[in-house]
C-alpha positions as CSV (number, residue, x, y, z in Angstrom):
1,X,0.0,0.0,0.0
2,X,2.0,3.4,-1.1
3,X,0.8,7.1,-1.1
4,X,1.9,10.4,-1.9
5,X,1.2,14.1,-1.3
6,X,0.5,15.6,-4.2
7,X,-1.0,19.0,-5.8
8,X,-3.4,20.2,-7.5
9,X,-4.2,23.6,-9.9
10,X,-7.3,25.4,-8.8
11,X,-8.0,29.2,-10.4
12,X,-6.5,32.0,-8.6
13,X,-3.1,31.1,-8.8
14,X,-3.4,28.5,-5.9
15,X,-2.8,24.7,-5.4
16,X,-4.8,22.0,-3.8
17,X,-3.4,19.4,-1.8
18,X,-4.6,15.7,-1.5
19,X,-3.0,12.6,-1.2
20,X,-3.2,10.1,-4.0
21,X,-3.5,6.0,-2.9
22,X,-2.3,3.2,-5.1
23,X,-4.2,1.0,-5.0
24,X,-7.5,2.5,-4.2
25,X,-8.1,2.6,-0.5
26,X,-11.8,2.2,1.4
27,X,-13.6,5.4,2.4
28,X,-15.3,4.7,5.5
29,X,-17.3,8.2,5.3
30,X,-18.3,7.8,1.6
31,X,-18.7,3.9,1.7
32,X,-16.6,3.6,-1.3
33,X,-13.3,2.6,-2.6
34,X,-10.9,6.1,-3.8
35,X,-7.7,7.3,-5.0
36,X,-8.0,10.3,-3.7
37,X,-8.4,12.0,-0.5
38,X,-8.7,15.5,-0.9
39,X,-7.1,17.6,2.5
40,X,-9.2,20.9,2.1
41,X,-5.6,22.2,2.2
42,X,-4.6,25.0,-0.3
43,X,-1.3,27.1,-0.6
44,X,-0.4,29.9,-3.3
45,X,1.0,29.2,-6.3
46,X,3.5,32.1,-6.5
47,X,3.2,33.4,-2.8
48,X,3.1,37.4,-3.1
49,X,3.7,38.0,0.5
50,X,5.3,36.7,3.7
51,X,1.8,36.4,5.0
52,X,1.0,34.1,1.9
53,X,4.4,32.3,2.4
54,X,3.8,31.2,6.0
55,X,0.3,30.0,5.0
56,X,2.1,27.9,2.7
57,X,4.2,26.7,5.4
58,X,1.8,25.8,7.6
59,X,-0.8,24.2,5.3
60,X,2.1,21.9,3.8
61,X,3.3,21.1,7.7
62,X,-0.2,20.1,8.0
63,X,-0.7,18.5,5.1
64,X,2.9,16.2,5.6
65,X,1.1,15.0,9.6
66,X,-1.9,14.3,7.8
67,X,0.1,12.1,5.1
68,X,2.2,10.4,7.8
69,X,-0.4,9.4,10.1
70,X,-2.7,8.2,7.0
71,X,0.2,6.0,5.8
72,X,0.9,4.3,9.6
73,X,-2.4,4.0,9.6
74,X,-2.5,1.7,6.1
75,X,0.5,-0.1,7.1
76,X,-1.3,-1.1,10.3
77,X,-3.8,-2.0,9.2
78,X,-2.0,-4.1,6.3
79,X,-0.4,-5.8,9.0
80,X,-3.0,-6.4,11.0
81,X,-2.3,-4.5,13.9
82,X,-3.9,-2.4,15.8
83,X,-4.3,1.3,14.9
84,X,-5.0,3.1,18.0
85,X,-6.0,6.7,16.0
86,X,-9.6,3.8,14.7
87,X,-10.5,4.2,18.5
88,X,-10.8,8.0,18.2
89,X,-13.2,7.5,14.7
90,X,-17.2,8.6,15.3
91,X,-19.5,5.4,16.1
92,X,-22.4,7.2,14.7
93,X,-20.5,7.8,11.0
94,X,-20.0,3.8,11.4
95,X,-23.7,3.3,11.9
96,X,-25.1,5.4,9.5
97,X,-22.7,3.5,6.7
98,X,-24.2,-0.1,8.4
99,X,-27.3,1.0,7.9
100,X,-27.0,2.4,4.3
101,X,-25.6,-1.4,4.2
102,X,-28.3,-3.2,4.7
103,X,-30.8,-0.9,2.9
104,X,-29.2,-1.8,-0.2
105,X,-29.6,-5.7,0.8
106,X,-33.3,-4.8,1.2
107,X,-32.9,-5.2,5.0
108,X,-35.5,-3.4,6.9
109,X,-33.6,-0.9,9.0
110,X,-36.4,1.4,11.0
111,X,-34.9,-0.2,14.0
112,X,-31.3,0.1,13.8
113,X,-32.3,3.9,12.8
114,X,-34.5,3.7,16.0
115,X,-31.7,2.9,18.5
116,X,-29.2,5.2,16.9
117,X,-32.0,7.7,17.9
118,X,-32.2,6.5,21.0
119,X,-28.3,6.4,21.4
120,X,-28.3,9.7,20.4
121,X,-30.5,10.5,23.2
122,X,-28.7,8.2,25.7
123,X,-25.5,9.8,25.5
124,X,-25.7,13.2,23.1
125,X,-24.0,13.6,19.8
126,X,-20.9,11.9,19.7
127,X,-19.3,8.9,20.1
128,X,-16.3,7.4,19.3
129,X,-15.3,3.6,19.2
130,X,-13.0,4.2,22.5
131,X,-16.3,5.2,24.5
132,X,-18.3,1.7,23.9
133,X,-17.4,-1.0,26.2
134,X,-19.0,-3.1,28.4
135,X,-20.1,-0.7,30.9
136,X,-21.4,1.8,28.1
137,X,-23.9,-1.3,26.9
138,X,-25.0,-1.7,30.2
139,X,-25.4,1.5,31.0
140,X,-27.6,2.1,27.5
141,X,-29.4,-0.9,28.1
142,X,-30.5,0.4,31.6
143,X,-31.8,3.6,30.0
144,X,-33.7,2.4,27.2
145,X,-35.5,0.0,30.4
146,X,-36.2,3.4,32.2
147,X,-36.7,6.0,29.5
148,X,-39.5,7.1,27.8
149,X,-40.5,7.3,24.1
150,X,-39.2,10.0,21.4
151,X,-43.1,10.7,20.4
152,X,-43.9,11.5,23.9
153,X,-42.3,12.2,27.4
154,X,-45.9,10.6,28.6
155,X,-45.2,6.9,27.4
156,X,-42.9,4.5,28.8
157,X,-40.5,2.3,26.2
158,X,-42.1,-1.0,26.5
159,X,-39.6,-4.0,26.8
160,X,-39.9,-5.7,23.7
161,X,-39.2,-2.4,21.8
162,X,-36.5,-1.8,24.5
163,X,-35.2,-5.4,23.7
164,X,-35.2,-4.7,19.7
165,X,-33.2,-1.5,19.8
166,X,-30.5,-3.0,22.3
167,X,-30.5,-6.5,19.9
168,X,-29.8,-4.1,17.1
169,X,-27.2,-1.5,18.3
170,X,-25.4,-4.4,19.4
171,X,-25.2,-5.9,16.2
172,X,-23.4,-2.7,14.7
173,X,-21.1,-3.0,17.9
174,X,-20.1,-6.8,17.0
175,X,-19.9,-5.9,13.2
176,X,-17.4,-2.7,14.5
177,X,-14.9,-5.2,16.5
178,X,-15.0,-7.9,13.8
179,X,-14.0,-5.4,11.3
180,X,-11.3,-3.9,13.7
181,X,-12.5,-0.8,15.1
182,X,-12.8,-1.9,18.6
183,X,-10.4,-3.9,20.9
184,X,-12.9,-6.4,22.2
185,X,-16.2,-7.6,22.0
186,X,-18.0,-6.0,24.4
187,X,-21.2,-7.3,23.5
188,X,-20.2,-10.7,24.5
189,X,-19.8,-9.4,28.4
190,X,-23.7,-7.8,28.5
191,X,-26.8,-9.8,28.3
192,X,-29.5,-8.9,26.1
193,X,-33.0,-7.9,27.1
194,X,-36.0,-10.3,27.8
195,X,-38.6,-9.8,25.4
196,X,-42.0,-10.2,27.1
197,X,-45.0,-12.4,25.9
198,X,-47.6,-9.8,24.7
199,X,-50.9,-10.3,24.7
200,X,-51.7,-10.3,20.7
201,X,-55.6,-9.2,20.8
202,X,-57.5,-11.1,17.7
203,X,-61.4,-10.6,16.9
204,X,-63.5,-13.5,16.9
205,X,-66.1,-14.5,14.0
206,X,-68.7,-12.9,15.7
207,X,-67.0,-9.9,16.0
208,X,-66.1,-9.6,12.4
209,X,-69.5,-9.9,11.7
210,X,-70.5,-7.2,14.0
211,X,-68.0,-5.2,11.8
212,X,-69.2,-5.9,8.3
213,X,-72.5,-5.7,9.3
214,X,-72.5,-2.4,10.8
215,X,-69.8,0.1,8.3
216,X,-69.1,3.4,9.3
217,X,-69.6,6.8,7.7
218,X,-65.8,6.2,5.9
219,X,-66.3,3.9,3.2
220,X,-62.6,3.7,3.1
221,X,-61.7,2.8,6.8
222,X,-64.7,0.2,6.4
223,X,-63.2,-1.3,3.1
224,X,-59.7,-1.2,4.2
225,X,-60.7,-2.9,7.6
226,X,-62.4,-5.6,5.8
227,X,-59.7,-6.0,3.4
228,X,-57.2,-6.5,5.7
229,X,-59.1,-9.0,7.6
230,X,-59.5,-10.7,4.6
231,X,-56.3,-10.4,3.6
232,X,-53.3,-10.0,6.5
233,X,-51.9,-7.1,5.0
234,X,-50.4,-4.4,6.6
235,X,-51.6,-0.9,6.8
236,X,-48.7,0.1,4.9
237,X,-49.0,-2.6,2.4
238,X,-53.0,-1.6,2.3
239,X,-51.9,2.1,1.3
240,X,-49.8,1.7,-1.3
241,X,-51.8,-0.5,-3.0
242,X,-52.4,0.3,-6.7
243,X,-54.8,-1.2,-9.1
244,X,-51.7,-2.7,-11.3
245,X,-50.7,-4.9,-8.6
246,X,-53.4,-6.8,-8.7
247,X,-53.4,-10.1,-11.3
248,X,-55.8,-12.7,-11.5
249,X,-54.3,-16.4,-12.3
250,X,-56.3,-18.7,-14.6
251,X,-53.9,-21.6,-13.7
252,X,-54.9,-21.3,-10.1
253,X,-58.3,-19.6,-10.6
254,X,-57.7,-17.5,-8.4
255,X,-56.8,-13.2,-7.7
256,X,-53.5,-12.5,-6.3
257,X,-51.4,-9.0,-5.5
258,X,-47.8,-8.6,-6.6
259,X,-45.6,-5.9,-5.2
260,X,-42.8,-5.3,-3.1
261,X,-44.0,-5.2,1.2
262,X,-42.9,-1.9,2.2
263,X,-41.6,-3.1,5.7
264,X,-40.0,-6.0,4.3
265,X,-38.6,-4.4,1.1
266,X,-39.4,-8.1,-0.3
267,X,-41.8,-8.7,-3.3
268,X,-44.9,-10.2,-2.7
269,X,-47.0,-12.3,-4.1
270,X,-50.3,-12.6,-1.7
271,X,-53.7,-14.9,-3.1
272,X,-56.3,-13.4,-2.1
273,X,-60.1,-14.2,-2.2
274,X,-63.0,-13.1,-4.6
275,X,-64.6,-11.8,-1.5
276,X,-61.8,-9.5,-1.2
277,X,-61.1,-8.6,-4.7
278,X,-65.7,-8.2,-4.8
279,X,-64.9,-5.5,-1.6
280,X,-62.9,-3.1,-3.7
281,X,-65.4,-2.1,-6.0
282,X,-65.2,-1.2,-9.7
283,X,-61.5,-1.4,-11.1
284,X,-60.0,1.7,-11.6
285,X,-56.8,2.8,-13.8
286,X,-53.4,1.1,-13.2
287,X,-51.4,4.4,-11.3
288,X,-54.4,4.7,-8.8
289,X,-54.6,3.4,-5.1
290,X,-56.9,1.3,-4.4
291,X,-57.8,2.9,-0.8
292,X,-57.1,6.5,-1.5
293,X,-56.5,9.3,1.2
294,X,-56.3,6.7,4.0
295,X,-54.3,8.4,7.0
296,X,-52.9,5.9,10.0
297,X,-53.8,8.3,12.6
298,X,-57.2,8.9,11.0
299,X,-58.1,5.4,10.2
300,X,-56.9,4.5,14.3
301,X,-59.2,6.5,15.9
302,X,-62.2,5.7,13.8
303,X,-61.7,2.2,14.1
304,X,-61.8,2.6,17.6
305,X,-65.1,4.8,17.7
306,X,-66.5,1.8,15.3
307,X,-65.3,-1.0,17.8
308,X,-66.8,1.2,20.8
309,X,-69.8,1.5,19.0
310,X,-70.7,-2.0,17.5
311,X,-70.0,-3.3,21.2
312,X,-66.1,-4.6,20.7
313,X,-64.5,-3.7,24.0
314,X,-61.3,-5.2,23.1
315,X,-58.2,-2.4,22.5
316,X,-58.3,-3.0,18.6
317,X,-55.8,-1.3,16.2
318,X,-55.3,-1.7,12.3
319,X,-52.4,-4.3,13.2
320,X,-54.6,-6.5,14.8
321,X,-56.1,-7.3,11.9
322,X,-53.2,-9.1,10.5
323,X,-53.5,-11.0,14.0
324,X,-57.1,-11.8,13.2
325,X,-56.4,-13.0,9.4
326,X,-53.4,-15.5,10.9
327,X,-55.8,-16.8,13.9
328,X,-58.5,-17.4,11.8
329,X,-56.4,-19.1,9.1
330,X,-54.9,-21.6,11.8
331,X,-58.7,-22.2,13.9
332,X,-59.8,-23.2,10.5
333,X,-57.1,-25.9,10.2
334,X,-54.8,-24.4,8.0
335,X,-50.9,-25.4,8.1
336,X,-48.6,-22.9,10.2
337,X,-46.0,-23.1,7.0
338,X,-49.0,-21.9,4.4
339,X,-50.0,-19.2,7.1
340,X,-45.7,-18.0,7.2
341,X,-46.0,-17.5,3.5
342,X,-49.6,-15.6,3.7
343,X,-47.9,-13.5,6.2
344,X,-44.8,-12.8,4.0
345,X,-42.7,-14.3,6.9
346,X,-39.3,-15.1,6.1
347,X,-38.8,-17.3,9.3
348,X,-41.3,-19.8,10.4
349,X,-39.9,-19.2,14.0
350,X,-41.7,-15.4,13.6
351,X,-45.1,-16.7,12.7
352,X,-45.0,-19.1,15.5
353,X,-44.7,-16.4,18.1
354,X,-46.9,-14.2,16.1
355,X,-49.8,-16.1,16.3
356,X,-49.9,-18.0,19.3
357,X,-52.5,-21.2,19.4
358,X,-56.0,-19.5,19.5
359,X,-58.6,-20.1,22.5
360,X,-60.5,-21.8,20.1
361,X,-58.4,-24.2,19.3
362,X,-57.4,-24.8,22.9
363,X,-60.9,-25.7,23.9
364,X,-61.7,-27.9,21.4
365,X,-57.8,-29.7,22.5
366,X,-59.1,-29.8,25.9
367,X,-62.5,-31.4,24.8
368,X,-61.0,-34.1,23.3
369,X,-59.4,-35.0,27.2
370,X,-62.4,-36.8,27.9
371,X,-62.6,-40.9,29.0
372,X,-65.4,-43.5,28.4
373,X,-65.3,-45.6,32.2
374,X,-67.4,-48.2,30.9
């Protein structure tokens, strides 16, 4: 790995000065390999002055240090020893390049951005490599028990978010020391946090009755609700939807959507019923959404005035209709692995906990318990 200081004409009569690698060296900041590194160092051409004569001095002095430490840095690193000057780099440059990382592998990354946030808020604006050890895990995993969310000083961080956002800045910490910008492991010294069982609230058949047999004023919300009962899709898969995505198979006689799952970044390919597709209405042109001007916050808060008012007491939000669509599917005896692939699950392991076994399905188990004495 060899360098040199070299220069540059720029207009004025003044030089730039940058350092030029062979071969091309990584650029941790720009997350790309360069030849260049330009030092935001200039000095006069034809210095006019002895003001303009020590500024040359001093930006070539400056420029020399930077050139000497980049270069012990390289051959440090070629050698595979440590380089002491990694421990002063910014954590947070780091994990903004990770994440940038997986959001080209289609990763979904709203929680490694979440407990940068929350890192941010832990401990302020900077940190560098040499500040994250054990005790620093600990001590961020004790806040993010005890602190409150970044919507509102009111709420508390549940656990199993808590858990998430430790489980993920963790990750970037164990991808820093494999790839030599920290000394040890520290992750290895700090336990992870429990994730609770929640209680994953599902509405029964009579309750889904109660809902399509009583719509609101929105036709939309009602649609939408339906539709996503029918269907398990998110409420952001259920706003993006357009027209286009929607094919109908002859081979399998059946309707099905194709698109890429915004949370997942994966494409999709969900069969859905003619009782669905019959919901939607009258087909519309390709560009259009299908459920137009739908608003999360909007479409919460009337589905809870509907629940109220058709006599559902249960806390019911636009997730739990995914819930619903996966508890129904399994009380009617369908196989977990078809359910994992309705859900767009890449693991089966998350559909297990996802939907746990229904009380339905328990009762009828516990029915079957019983003993002829004669």
């Amino acid at each position: 790995m060899r360098g040199k200081l070299r220069e540059r004409k720029l207009t004025k009569g003044r030089v730039a000065l940058y350092i030029d690698y062979y071969p091309p060296v990584w650029n941790p900041a720009t997350n790309r390999f360069t030849r260049r590194e330009n030092l935001k160092l200039s000095m006069y051409l034809k210095p006019g002055s002895s003001l303009e004569e020590r500024h040359n001095a001093l930006n070539k002095e400056i420029a020399e240090k930077i050139y000497v430490k980049r270069m012990k840095s390289l051959m440090l690193d070629e050698h595979k020893i440590l380089n002491v000057d990694v421990l002063q780099g910014d954590f947070y440059i780091y994990a903004n390049n990770f994440i940038i990382g997986k959001e080209k592998g289609k990763v979904h990354v709203d929680h490694y951005v979440m407990a940068v946030k929350y890192c941010r808020k832990f401990i302020g604006d900077s940190v560098k490599f040499k500040d994250i050890d054990h005790h620093f895990l600990e001590r961020f995993k004790d806040f993010l028990l005890s602190t409150t969310t970044l919507k509102s000083a009111r709420f508390h961080l549940d656990q199993n978010s808590a858990a998430s956002y430790y489980d993920k800045f963790a990750n970037m910490v164990d991808k820093a020391f494999k790839e030599g910008y920290l000394t040890e492991n520290p992750t290895l010294r700090v336990e992870r946090i429990s994730n609770i069982e929640s209680m994953r609230e599902a509405l029964t058949t009579e309750e889904i009755k109660l809902l399509m047999n009583n719509p609101p004023e929105d036709e939309t919300v009602y649609k939408a609700t339906i539709f996503a009962i029918m269907t398990g899709f998110r409420f952001g898969s259920v706003k993006i939807l357009k027209w286009k995505y929607l094919e109908y198979s002859a081979q399998q006689k059946t309707w099905y959507f194709y698109f890429t799952d915004p949370k997942t970044r994966r494409m999709m390919k969900q069969f859905v019923s003619q009782q669905a597709v019959d919901l939607l209405g009258e087909r519309d042109a390709d560009e259009e959404l299908i459920f137009t001007n739908l608003d999360y916050h909007i479409t919460r808060q009337k589905i809870k005035f509907w629940c109220r008012k058709v006599g559902i007491k249960k806390k019911i939000t636009f997730h739990n209709f995914r819930h619903t669509y996966a508890t129904q599917l399994l009380e009617k005896g369908e196989d977990i692995y078809v359910v994992s692939k309705m859900l767009n699950h890449k693991h089966l392991k998350t559909t297990q906990i996802y939907t746990k076994v229904s009380d339905t399905l328990r009762a009828k188990a516990a029915n079957k318990s019983t003993y002829n004495n004669n």
